[in-house]
C-alpha positions in Angstrom: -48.4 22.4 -199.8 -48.5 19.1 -201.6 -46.9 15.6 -202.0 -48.4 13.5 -198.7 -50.5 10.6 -197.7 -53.1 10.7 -195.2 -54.5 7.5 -193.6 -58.3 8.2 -192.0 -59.2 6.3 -189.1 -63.0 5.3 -189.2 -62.9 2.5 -187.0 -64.4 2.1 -183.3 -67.6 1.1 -181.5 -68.9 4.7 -180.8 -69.9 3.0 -177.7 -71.3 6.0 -176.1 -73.3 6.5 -179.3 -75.1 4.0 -178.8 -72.9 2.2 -181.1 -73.6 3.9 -184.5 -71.3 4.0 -187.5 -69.7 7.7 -186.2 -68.1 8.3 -189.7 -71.4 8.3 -191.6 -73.2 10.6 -188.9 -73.5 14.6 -189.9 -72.6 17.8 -189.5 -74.3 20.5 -191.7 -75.7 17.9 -193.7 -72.3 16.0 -194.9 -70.7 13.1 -193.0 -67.6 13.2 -191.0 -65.7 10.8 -193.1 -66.3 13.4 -196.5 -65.2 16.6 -194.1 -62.0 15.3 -193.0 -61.3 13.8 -196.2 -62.3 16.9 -197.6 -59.6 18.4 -195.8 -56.5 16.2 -197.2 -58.1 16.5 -201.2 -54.7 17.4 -201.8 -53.2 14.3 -200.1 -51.9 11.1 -202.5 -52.7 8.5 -201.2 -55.9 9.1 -199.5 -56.5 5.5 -196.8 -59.5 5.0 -194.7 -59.3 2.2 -192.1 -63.2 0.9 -191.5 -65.6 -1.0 -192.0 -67.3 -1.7 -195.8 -70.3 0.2 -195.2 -68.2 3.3 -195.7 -67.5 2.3 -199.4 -70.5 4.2 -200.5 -68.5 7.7 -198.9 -65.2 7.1 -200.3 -64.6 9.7 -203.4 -62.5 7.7 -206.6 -59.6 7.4 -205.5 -59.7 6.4 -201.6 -58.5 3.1 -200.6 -60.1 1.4 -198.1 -58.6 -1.5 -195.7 -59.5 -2.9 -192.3 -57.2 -3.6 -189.2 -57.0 -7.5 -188.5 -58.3 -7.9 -185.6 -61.4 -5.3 -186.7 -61.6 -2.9 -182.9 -57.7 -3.6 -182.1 -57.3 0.4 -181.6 -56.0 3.2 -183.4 -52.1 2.1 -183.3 -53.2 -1.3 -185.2 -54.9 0.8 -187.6 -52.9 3.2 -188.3 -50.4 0.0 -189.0 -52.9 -0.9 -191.2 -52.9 2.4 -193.3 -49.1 2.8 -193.3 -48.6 -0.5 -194.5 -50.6 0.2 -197.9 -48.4 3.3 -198.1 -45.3 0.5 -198.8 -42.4 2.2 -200.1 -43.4 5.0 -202.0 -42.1 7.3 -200.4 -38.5 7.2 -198.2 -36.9 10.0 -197.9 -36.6 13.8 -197.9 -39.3 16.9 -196.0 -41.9 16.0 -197.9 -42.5 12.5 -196.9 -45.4 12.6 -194.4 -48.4 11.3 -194.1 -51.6 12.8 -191.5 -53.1 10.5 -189.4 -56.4 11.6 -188.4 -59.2 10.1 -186.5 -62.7 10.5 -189.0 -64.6 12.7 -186.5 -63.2 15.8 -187.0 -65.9 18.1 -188.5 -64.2 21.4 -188.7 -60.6 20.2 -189.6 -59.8 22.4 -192.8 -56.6 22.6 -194.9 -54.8 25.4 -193.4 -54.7 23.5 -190.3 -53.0 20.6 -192.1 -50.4 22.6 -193.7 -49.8 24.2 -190.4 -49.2 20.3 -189.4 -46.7 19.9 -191.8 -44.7 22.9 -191.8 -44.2 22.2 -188.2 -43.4 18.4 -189.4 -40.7 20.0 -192.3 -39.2 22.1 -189.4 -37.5 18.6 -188.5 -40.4 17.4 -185.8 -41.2 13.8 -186.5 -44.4 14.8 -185.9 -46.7 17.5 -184.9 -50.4 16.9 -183.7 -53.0 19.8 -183.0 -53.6 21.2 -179.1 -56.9 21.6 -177.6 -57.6 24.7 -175.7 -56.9 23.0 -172.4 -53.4 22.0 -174.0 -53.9 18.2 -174.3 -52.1 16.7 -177.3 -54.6 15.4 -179.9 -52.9 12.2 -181.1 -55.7 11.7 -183.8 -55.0 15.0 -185.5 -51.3 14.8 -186.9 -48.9 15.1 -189.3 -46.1 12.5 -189.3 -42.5 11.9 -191.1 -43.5 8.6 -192.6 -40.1 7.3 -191.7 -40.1 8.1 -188.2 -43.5 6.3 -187.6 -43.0 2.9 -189.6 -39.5 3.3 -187.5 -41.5 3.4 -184.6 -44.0 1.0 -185.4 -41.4 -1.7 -186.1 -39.9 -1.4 -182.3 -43.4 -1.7 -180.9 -44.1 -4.9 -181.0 -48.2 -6.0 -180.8 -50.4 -2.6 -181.6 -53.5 -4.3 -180.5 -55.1 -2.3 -178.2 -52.5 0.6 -177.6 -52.8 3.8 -178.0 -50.9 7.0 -180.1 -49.3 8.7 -177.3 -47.3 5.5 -176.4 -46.3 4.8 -179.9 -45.1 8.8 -180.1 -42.9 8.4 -176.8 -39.5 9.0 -178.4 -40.5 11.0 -181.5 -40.0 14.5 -181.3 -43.5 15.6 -181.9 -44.5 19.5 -182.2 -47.4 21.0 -180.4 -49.8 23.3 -183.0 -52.1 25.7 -182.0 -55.6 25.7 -184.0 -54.8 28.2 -186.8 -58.2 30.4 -185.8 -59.6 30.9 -182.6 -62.8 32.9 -183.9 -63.7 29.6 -185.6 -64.9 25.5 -184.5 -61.8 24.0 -183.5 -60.0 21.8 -186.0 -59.0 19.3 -183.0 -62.8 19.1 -182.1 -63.9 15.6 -182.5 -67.8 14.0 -181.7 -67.0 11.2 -179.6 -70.9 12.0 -177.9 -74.3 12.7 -178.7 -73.5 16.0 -177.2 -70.4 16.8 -179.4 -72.3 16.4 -182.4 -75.2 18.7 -181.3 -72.8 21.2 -180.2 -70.9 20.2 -184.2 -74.1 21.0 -185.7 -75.5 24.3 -183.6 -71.2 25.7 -184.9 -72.1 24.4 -188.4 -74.8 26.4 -188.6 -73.0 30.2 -187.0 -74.1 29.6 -183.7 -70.6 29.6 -181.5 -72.2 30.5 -178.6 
């Protein structure tokens, strides 16, 4: 599948990393900015939402804006993103655009197209589910409409978070597309996550 946006959120404190830039940290020896962007290569346009010190990750191509205020959550920057999308695309299946949080290590293609054919199957959105079956908010596929829709009834995004800005879209839950494997929903918000990211990277899913 082709023809979408994605819009990379690389943003945040990390406070309970100790407050390190998450997207440049690794797993297997590449960051987890280039693995998720890795996994939207088809995607046009590609957005990351961060800080300048990522410039030196970005592949040609990738855009790069900030949220204004920088830390006002992932609703302001996923505004952010969206709004350098402008009007490129308006109508029609095949407008949609993932919105993904950049601390996903094992997201891969096929779980993105999984994403959107559950988005084409006239969902507004569809975001991956964890094995406990919590919605994750930061790894989705959206109708570009339906969300700039959306956004425009919110009102201030500053510190607010996806699921309110989803109540009212029809939004499709997708199951990982193969259990044997790391979970494309699994994201490193600690120290732990990324040793345990690491240990997968390297065959050991014990």
């Amino acid at each position: 599948m082709s023809d979408f946006a994605a819009v990379v959120l690389a943003g945040g404190a990390a406070r309970r990393m100790g407050g390190a830039a998450k997207p440049l940290l690794t797993v297997g020896g590449v960051s987890l900015l280039s693995r998720v962007l890795a996994a939207v290569a088809d995607a046009r346009p590609r957005i990351v939402v961060g800080p300048g010190e990522l410039v030196p990750l970005l592949p040609r191509g990738v855009s790069l804006t900030m949220e204004v205020p920088p830390g006002g959550g992932p609703v302001a920057a996923a505004a952010a993103g969206l709004s350098l999308l402008g009007g490129a695309r308006t109508s029609g299946s095949s407008n949609q655009v993932a919105l993904l949080a950049a601390d996903l290590p094992f997201l891969s293609p096929d779980a993105v197209d999984r994403l959107r054919s559950a988005v084409a199957d006239d969902a507004d959105g569809a975001v991956l589910v964890d094995n406990a079956g919590r919605l994750q908010w930061l790894c989705g596929v959206w109708r570009l409409e339906s969300l700039v829709a959306r956004l425009a009834q919110f009102g201030d995004p500053v510190g607010r978070g996806m699921r309110k800005l989803a109540e009212g879209l029809r939004v499709a839950q997708v199951a990982a597309p193969d259990p044997t494997r790391p979970p494309a929903w699994f994201d490193c918000d600690t120290e732990d996550d990324l040793r345990r990211a690491e240990e997968w990277a390297h065959g050991d899913l014990g």
